[in-house]
N, C-alpha and C positions, 0 to 999 in steps of 0.2 A: 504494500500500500504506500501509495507516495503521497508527500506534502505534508506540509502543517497541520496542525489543528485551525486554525485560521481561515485554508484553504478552503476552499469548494474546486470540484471537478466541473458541474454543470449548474445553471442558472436554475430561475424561476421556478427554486425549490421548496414543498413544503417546509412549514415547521415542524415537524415531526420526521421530516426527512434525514437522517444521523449520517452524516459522512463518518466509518469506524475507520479513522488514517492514521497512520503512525511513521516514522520522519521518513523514511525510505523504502524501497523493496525489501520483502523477506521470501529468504528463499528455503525451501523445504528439500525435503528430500524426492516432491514429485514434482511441483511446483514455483512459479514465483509471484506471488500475489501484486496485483498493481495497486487495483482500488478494494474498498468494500461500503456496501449502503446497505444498511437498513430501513425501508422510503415505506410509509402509514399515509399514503397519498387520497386525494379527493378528488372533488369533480373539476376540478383548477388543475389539474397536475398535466402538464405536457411539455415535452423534451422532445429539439430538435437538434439532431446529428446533422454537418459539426459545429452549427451556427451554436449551440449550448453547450459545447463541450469543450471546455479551456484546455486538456490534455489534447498532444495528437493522438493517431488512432495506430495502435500498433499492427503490422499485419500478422505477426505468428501469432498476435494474442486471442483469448478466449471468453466471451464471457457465458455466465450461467447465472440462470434466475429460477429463484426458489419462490413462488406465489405462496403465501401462510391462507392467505383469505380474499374473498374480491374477486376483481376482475382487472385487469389490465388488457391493452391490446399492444402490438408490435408493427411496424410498419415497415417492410423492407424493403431494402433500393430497386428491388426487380417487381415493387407493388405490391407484393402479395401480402395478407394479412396473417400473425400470429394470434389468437384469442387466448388468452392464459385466467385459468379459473383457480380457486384456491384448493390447495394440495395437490401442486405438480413443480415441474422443474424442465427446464429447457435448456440445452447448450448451442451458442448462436456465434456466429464472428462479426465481429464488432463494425468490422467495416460493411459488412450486408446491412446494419442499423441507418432505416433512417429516420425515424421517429418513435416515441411510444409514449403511449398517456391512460390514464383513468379508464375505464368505463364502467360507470355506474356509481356508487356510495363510495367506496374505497378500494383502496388496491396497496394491500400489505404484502412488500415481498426484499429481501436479500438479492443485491446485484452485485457479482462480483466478478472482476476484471481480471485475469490469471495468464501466464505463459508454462505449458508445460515445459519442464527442464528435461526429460527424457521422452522414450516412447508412451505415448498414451493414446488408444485407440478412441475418439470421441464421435461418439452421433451426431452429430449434425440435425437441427429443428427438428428434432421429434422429443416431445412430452413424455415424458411419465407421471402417473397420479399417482401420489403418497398416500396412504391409507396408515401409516404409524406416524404420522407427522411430529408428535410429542416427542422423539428419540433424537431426531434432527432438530426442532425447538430450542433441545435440552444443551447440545450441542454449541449451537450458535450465540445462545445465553451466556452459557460459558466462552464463546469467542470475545463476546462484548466485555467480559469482567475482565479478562487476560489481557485488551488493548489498555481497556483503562486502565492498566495499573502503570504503563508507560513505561518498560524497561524492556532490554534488548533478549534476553532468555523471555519473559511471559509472550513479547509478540512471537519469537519463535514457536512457541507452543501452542497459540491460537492460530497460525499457519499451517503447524500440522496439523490442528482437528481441522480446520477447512478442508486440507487434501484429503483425507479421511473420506469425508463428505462427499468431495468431488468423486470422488473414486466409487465409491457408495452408489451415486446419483447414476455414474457412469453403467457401473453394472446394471443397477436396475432398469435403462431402458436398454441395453443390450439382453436383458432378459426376457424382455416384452414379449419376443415373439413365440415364447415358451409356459407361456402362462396358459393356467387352466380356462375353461370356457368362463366357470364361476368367480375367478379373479374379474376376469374381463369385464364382466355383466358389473361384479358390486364397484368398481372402479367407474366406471360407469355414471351408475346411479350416485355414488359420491360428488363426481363433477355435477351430476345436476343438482344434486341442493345442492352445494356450494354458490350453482348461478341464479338459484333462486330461492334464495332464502330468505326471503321474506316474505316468500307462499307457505299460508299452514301447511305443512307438511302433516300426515298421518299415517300411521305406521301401515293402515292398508292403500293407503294409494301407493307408497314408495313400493309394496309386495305387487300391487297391478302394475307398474311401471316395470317391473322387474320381469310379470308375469311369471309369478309365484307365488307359493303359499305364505303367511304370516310368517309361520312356522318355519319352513325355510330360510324367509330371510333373513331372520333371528339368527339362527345357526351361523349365514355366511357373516354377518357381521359380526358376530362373536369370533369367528374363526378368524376376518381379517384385521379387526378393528378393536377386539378385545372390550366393545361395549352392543350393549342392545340397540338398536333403533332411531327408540325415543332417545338415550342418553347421548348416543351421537349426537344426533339434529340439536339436541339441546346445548350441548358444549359447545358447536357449532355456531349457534344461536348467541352465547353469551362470550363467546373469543370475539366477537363483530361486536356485539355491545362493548366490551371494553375497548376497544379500538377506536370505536366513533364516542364515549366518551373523553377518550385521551386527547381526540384533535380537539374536544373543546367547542362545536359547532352545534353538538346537541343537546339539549334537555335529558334527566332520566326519564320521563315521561316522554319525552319521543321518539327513546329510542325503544322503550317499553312498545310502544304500538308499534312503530316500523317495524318490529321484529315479530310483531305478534303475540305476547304476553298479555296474557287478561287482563290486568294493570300493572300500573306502578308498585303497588305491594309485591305480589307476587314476582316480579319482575327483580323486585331487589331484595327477596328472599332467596331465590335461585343463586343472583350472581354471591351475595355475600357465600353459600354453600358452596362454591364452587370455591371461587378465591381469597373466602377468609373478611374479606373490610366489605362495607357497604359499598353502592358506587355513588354515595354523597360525599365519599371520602376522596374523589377525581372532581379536576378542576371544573369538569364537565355539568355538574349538579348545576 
């Protein structure tokens, strides 16, 4: 990651948009990191390649985006459109970039700018959907505490878990085409609530979407997601509430209905069970 804390790589960025930089490159043993961002973007957010982007644009470099929630789109120099929904990940070259921005409430995701330092076989624009997304979360939490602590060993260590990651990421869409029928389907159905989540979802419509029983689909999401249904959609439901409380631009009560919750009570009975504080306790209230 290059530049000051001071710096910015690209303009007309969210507040919530964290450039994680630390004074120079770090180089790993797969990898050399250039940039990294963690962007909690809105309906304002758009970045234009290379009129926003203060760095040149390297050509061996790599980047990869991790979508947590939302939607994003991508716009490449040969037109075509990438649509990125929450829980997937993409590896792209920087110089194909020539725009990407919001679409829709937010678009929370990790962009980072990398040079592999040896062989490493990478996909090229093709997604994978995260269906253990908390394990990578868990990860990149821990990349954020390692930058901040600002010394040359912690950045190194948060360079290696990125490569980790990348490597992770890597696998899993070289895996794609080996996946069961039943991965495919609940992967799926993941990406669409993810893009529409703000539609009650019910445990038998996501089974008619599925075209399957209840019963079934319990099972595959147990199997891939290590929760039921409803407790998916719900955590789902209140990871996006906390997000659109942290920009600061909504009410709990609106984000209580945009989301669907009966009220305000119940709304911030859920989230407090989840995460421990009220969401009167974010600037958001």
């Amino acid at each position: 990651m290059n530049g000051k804390k001071s710096l910015c790589d690209v303009k007309s960025e969210t507040t919530y948009n964290i450039p994680l930089v630390i004074h120079e490159n770090v180089i790993s043993s797969g990898i050399t990191l250039i940039s990294l961002w963690h962007t909690l973007a809105d309906e304002s957010y758009q970045v234009v390649w290379p009129r926003d982007k203060k760095k040149p644009l390297i050509e061996n470099s790599w980047v990869v985006v991790y979508t947590l929630q939302g939607c994003g789109e991508i716009i490449l120099r040969d037109r075509s459109h990438i649509t990125l929904h929450g829980n997937c990940v993409i590896f792209l070259k920087p110089t194909e970039i020539q725009s990407y921005y919001c679409d829709g409430l937010i678009w929370e995701q990790y962009w980072m700018e990398f040079i592999p330092t040896g062989a490493m076989r990478i996909p090229l624009s093709q997604k994978a959907v995260i269906y253990n997304g908390e394990v990578f979360n868990k990860d990149l939490c821990e990349v954020t505490r390692l930058i901040g602590l600002e010394d040359s060993l912690s950045d190194s260590l948060a360079v290696a878990f990125i490569t980790k990651l990348i490597y992770q990421w890597v696998y899993l869409i070289v895996q794609a085409g080996t996946k069961e029928d039943s991965l495919i389907k609940i992967e799926k159905l993941l990406s669409q609530l993810h893009t529409d989540i703000q539609k009650r979802w019910t445990v038998d419509e996501m089974a008619a979407w599925m075209q399957c029983s209840e019963q079934y689909l319990r099972r595959l999401f147990m199997k891939y997601t290590g929760k039921s249904p409803k407790a998916y959609y719900l955590d789902a439901r209140l990871d996006l509430a906390l997000s659109l409380l942290q920009q600061g631009s909504y009410s709990i009560s609106k984000v209580a209905d945009m989301l669907n919750f009966f009220d305000s009570f119940h709304f911030s009975k859920a989230f407090k069970r989840k995460f421990g504080y009220a969401p009167s306790m974010l600037k958001g209230k």
